[in-house]
C-alpha positions as a Python dict, from the first residue, in 0.01 Angstrom:
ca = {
    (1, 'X'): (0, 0, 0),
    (2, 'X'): (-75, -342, 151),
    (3, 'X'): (-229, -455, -166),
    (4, 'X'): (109, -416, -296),
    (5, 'X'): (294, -595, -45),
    (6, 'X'): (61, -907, -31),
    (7, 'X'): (108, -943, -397),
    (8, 'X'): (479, -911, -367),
    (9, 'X'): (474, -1199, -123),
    (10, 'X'): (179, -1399, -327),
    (11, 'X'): (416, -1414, -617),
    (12, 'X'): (703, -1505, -399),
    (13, 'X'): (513, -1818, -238),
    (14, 'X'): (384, -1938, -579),
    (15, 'X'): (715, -1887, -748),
    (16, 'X'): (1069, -1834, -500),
    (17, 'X'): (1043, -1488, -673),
    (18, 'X'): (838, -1211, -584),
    (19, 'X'): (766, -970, -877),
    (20, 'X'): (509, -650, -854),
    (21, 'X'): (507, -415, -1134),
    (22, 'X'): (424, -58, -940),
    (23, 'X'): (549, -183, -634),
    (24, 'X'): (665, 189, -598),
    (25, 'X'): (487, 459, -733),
    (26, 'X'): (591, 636, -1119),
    (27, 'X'): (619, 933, -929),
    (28, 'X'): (865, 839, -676),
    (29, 'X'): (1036, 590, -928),
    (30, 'X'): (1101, 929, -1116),
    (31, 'X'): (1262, 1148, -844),
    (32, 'X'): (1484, 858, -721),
    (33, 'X'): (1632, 849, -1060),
    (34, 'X'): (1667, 1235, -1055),
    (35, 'X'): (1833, 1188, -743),
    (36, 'X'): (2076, 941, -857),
    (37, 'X'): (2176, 1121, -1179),
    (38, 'X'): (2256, 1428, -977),
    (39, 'X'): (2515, 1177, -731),
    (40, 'X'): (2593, 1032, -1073),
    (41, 'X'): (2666, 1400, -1181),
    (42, 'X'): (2873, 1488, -871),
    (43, 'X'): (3077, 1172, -869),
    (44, 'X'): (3002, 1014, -545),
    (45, 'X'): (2902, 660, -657),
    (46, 'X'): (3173, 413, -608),
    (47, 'X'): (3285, 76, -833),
    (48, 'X'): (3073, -220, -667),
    (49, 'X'): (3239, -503, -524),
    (50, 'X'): (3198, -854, -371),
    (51, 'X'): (3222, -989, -62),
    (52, 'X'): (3186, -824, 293),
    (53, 'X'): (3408, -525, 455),
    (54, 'X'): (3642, -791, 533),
    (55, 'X'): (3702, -955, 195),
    (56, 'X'): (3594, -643, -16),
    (57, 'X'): (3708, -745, -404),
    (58, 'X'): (3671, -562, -733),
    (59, 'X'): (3714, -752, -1053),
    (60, 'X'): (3557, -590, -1348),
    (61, 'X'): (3494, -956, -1544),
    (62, 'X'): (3197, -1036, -1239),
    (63, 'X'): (3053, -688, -1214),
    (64, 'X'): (3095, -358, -1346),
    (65, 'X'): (2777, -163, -1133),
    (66, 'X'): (2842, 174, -928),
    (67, 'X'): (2660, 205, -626),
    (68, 'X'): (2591, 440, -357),
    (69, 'X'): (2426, 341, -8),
    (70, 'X'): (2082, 537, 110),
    (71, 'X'): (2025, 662, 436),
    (72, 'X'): (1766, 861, 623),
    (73, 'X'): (2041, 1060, 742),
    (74, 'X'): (2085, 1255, 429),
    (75, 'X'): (1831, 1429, 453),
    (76, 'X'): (1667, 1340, 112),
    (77, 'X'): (1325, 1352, 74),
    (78, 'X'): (1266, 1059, -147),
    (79, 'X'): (1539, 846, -14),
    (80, 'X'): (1355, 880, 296),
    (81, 'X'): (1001, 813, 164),
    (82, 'X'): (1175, 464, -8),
    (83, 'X'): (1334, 349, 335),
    (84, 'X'): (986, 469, 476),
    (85, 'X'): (804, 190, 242),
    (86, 'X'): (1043, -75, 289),
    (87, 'X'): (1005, -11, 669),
    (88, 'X'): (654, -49, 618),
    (89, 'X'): (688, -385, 417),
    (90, 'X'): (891, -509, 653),
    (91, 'X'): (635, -455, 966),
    (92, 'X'): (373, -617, 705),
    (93, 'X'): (597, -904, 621),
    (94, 'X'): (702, -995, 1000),
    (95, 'X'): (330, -966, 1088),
    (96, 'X'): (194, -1159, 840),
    (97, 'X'): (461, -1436, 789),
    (98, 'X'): (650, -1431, 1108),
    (99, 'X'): (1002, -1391, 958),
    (100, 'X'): (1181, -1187, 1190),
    (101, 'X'): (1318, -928, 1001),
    (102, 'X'): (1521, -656, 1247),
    (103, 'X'): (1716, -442, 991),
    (104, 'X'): (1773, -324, 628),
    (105, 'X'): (2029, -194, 388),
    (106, 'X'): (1994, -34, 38),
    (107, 'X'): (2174, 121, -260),
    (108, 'X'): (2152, 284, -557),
    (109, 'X'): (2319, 54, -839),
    (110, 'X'): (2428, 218, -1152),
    (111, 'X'): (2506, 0, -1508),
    (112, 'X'): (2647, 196, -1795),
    (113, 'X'): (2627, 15, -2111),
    (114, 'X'): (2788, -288, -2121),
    (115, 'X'): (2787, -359, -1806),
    (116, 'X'): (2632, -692, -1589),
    (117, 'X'): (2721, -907, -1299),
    (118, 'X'): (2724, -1261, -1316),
    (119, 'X'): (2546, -1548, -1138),
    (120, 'X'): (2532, -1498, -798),
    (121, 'X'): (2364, -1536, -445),
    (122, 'X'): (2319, -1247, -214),
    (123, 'X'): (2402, -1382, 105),
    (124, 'X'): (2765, -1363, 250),
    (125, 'X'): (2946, -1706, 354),
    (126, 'X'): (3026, -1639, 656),
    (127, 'X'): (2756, -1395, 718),
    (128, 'X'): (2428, -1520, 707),
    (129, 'X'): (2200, -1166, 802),
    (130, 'X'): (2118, -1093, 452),
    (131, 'X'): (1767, -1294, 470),
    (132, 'X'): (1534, -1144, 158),
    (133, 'X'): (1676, -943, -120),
    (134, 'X'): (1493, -644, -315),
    (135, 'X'): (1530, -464, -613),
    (136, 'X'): (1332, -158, -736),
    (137, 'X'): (1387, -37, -1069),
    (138, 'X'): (1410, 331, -1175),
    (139, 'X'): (1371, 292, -1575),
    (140, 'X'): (1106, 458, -1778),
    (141, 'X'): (1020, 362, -2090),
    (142, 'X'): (1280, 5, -2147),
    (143, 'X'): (1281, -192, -2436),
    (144, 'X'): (1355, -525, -2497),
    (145, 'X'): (1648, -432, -2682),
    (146, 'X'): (1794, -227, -2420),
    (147, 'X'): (1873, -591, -2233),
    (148, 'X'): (2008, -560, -1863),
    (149, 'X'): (1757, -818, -1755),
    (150, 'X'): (1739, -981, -1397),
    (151, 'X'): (1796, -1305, -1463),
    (152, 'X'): (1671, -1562, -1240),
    (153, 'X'): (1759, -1931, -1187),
    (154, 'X'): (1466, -2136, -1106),
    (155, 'X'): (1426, -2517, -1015),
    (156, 'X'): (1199, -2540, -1323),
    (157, 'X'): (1352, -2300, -1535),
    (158, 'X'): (1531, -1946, -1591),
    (159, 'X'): (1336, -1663, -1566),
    (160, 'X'): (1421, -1296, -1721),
    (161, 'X'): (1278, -1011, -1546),
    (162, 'X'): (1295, -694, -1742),
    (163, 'X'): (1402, -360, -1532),
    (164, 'X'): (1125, -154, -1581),
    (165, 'X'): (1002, 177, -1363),
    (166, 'X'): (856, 74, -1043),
    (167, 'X'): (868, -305, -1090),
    (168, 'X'): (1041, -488, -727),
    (169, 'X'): (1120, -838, -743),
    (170, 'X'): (1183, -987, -381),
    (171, 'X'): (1318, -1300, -292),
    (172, 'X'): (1543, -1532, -18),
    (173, 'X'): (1903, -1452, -32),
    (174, 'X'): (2057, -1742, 2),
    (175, 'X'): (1866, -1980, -242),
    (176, 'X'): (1776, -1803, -575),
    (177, 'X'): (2080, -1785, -804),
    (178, 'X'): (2039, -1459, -1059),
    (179, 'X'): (2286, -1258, -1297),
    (180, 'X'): (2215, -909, -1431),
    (181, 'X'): (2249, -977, -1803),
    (182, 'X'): (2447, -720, -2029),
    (183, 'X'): (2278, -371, -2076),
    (184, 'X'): (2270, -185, -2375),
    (185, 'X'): (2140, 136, -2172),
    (186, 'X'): (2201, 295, -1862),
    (187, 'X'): (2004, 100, -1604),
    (188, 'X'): (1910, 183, -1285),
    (189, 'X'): (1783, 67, -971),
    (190, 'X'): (1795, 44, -586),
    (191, 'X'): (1905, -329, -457),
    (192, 'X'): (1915, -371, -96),
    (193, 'X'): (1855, -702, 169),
    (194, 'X'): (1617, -748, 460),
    (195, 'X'): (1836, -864, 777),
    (196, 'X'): (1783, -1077, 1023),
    (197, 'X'): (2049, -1033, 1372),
}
């Protein structure tokens, strides 16, 4: 597992974004999307919006996702076992690079066709505790022509990650500007942010 990690945050320090491709396993990659589709199925993902508890806003022309938040306390196996793997990259990544990480949050985010969210940062304005962002991706078998890439925007130049099955790109939440383009599919993934108090 820590082979994984150190390349995650190899690619990071050579590029501002950290990209492995079986960061998480096929096998876990494929119940987390069996879990989703069943919350899918019994309606209790929720229209994504922007801006903290505070200044919550929807508006459908920035992003059109569906999310639901993970938590060991529902009992589900492989939510737990995800939550379990980020814990352990965190302990790697605050003993190896001293950053200080103390907390976590993650959530499934659901695009139907046609949907995307536009450039961006992660981190709140007047909350700066999102430190590192992640995103794990839950889709077998994309094509180019399904679209939905992460699209990142470099110093040097853009960058377009595709969303495939157990591919995690990782980097700081308050400098790397990204968009999810339009998808042609149903994409899926789990986005979440490393914290710092």
């Amino acid at each position: 597992m820590e082979i994984a990690f150190e390349a995650l945050i190899a690619s990071y320090l050579e590029n501002t974004i950290g990209i492995s491709d079986h960061f998480i396993t096929d096998v876990l990659a494929q119940h987390l999307q069996d879990n989703m589709l069943q919350l899918v199925h019994d309606k209790k993902l929720v229209a994504a919006g922007t801006g903290n508890d505070q200044k919550l806003a929807h508006n459908t022309d920035v992003r059109r996702d569906a999310i639901y938040w993970l938590d060991k306390s529902h009992n589900n196996i492989y939510e737990t076992e995800f939550l379990e793997q980020m814990e352990a990259f965190i302990a790697y990544l605050n003993r190896s690079c001293y950053a200080g990480i103390t907390g976590y949050e993650f959530h499934y985010s659901l695009y139907e066709s046609g949907a995307f969210y536009v450039k961006h940062l992660d981190q709140f304005q007047d909350n700066i505790s999102r430190t590192y962002s992640m995103v794990s991706y839950l889709n077998a078998d994309w094509k180019v022509t399904d679209g939905g890439e992460l699209l990142a925007h470099l110093i040097k130049k853009d960058q377009s990650i595709a969303p495939t099955q157990g591919k995690t790109v990782f980097f700081k939440s308050n400098e790397l500007e990204h968009e999810v383009l339009v998808t042609n599919v149903r994409r899926m993934s789990i986005a979440g942010w490393l914290k710092r108090d």
